[in-house]
C-alpha positions in Angstrom: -3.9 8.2 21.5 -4.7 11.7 21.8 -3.8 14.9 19.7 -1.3 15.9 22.2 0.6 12.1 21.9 2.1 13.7 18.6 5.9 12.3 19.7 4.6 9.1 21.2 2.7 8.7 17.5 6.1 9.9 15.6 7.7 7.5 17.9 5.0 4.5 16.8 5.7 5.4 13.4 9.6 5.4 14.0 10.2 8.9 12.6 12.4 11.8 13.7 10.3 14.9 15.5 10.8 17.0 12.3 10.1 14.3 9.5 7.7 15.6 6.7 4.4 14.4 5.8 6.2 12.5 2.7 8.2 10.7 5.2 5.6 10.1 7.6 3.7 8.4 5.0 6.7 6.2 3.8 6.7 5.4 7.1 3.4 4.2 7.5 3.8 2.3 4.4 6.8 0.3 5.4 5.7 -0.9 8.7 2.3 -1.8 7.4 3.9 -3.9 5.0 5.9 -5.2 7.6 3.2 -6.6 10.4 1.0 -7.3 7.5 2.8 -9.8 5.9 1.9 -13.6 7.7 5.4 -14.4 6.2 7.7 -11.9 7.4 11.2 -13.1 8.1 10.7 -11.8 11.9 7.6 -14.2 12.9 8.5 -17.9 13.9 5.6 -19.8 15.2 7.2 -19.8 19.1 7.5 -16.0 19.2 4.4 -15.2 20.9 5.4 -11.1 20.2 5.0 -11.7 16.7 1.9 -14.1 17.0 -1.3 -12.7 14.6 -2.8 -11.0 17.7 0.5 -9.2 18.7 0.8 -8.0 15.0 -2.6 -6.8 14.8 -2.4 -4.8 17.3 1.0 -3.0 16.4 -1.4 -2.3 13.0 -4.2 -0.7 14.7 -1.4 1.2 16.5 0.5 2.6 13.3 -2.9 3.1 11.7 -4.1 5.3 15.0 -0.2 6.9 14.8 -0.9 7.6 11.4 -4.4 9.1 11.2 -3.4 11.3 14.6 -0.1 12.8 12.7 -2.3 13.3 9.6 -5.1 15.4 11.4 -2.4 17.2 13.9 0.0 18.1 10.7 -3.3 19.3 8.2 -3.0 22.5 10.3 0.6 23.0 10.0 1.3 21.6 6.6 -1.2 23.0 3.6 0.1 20.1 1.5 -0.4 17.1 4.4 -1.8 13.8 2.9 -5.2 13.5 4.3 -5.8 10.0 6.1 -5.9 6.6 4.8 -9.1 5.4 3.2 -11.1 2.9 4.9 -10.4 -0.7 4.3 -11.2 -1.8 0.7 -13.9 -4.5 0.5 -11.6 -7.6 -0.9 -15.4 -8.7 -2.8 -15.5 -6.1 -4.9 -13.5 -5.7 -8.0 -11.1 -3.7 -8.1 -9.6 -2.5 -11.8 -6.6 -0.2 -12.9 -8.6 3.1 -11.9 -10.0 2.1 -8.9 -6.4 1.1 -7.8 -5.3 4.9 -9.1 -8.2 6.3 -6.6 -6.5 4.4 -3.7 -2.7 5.5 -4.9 -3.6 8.8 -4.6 -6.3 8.9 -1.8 -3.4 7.8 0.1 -1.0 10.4 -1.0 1.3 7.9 -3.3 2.9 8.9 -5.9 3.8 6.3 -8.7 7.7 7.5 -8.6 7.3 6.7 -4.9 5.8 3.0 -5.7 7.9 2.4 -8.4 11.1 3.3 -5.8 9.9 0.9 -3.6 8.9 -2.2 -5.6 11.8 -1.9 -8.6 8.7 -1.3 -11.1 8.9 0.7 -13.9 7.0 4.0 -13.4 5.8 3.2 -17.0 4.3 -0.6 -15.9 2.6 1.5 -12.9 0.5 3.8 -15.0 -0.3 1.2 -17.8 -2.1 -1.0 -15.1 -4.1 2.1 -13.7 -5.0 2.5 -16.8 -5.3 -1.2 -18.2 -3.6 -0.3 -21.2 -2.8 -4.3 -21.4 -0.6 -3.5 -24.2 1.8 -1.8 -23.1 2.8 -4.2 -20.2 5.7 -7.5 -20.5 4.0 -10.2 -22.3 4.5 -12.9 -19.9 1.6 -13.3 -17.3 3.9 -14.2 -14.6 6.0 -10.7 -14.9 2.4 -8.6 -14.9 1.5 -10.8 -12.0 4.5 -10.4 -9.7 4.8 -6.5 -10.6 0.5 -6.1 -9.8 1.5 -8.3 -6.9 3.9 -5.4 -6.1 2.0 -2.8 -6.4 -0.8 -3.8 -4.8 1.2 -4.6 -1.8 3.3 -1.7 -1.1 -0.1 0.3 -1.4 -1.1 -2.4 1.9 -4.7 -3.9 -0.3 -5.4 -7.8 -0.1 -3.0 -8.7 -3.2 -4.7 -12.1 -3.8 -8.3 -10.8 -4.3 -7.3 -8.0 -6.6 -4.7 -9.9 -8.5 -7.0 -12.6 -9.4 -9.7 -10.2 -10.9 -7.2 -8.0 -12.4 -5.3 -11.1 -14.0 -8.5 -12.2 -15.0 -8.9 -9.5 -17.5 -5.4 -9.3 -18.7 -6.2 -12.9 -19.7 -9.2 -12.5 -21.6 -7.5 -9.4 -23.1 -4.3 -12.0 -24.1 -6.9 -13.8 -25.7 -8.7 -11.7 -27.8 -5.2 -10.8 -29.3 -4.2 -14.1 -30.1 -7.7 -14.6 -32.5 
């Protein structure tokens, strides 16, 4: 795609001609979710549209869509989100701050997450900032809300869950001596 594709990339995208950076980015978000997933309820092993290859390359699509609107709207809109970070490196770990840096590198906000996952704003913040004590109690709960969180921001929720769980756990430990 080129600069001058900026409908065909709004189109990619599936956004109006005059949807805001905000939206645009929402946008992004949702669909990325959507091909990402190995498990969404569209793919059924005989639809070849929908096989791994077909959805990796509607991904490298919305990510291209994406960056183009981000660079074309930086001129037009002061306050545009600048373009997604690179990929993260799965290997390394990944802890509550780290995962704030992404939020925001991005252009999240955690109302915006906590809209789109049904997780308490207040959960949000307390795992950016591994304040362990203020999340549920049960393991499972932290899990599936990190598990939330980390995907609507589109990161590899199994290798950062693990690590992350990892030190809730040997927090939940250290409490119970």
């Amino acid at each position: 795609m080129r600069v001058s594709d900026e409908g065909h990339c709004r189109q990619c995208l599936e956004v109006s001609a005059d949807a805001s950076m905000d939206e645009i980015t929402q946008a992004y978000h949702r669909l990325k979710r959507i091909y990402q997933d190995d498990l969404a309820p569209f793919s059924a092993p005989s639809m070849d549209e929908f096989s791994e290859e077909a959805r990796g390359e509607v991904l490298n699509q919305i990510e291209t869509a994406y960056r183009e609107l981000c660079g074309i709207l930086a001129t037009t809109q002061p306050q545009a989100h600048p373009a997604p970070p690179p990929t993260l490196n799965a290997s390394l770990p990944v802890d509550g701050a780290a995962l704030r840096k992404i939020r925001e590198a991005e252009g999240l906000t955690l109302d915006f997450i906590a809209a789109q996952t049904h997780v308490r704003q207040e959960y949000l913040q307390a795992f950016e900032e591994e304040r362990f004590a203020d999340l549920p109690h049960a393991a499972v709960n932290v899990r599936g809300f990190l598990s939330a969180y980390v995907a609507e921001m589109g990161l590899p929720v199994d290798a950062i869950v693990r690590g992350y769980m990892a030190r809730y756990q040997q927090w939940q430990a250290r409490q119970r001596k």
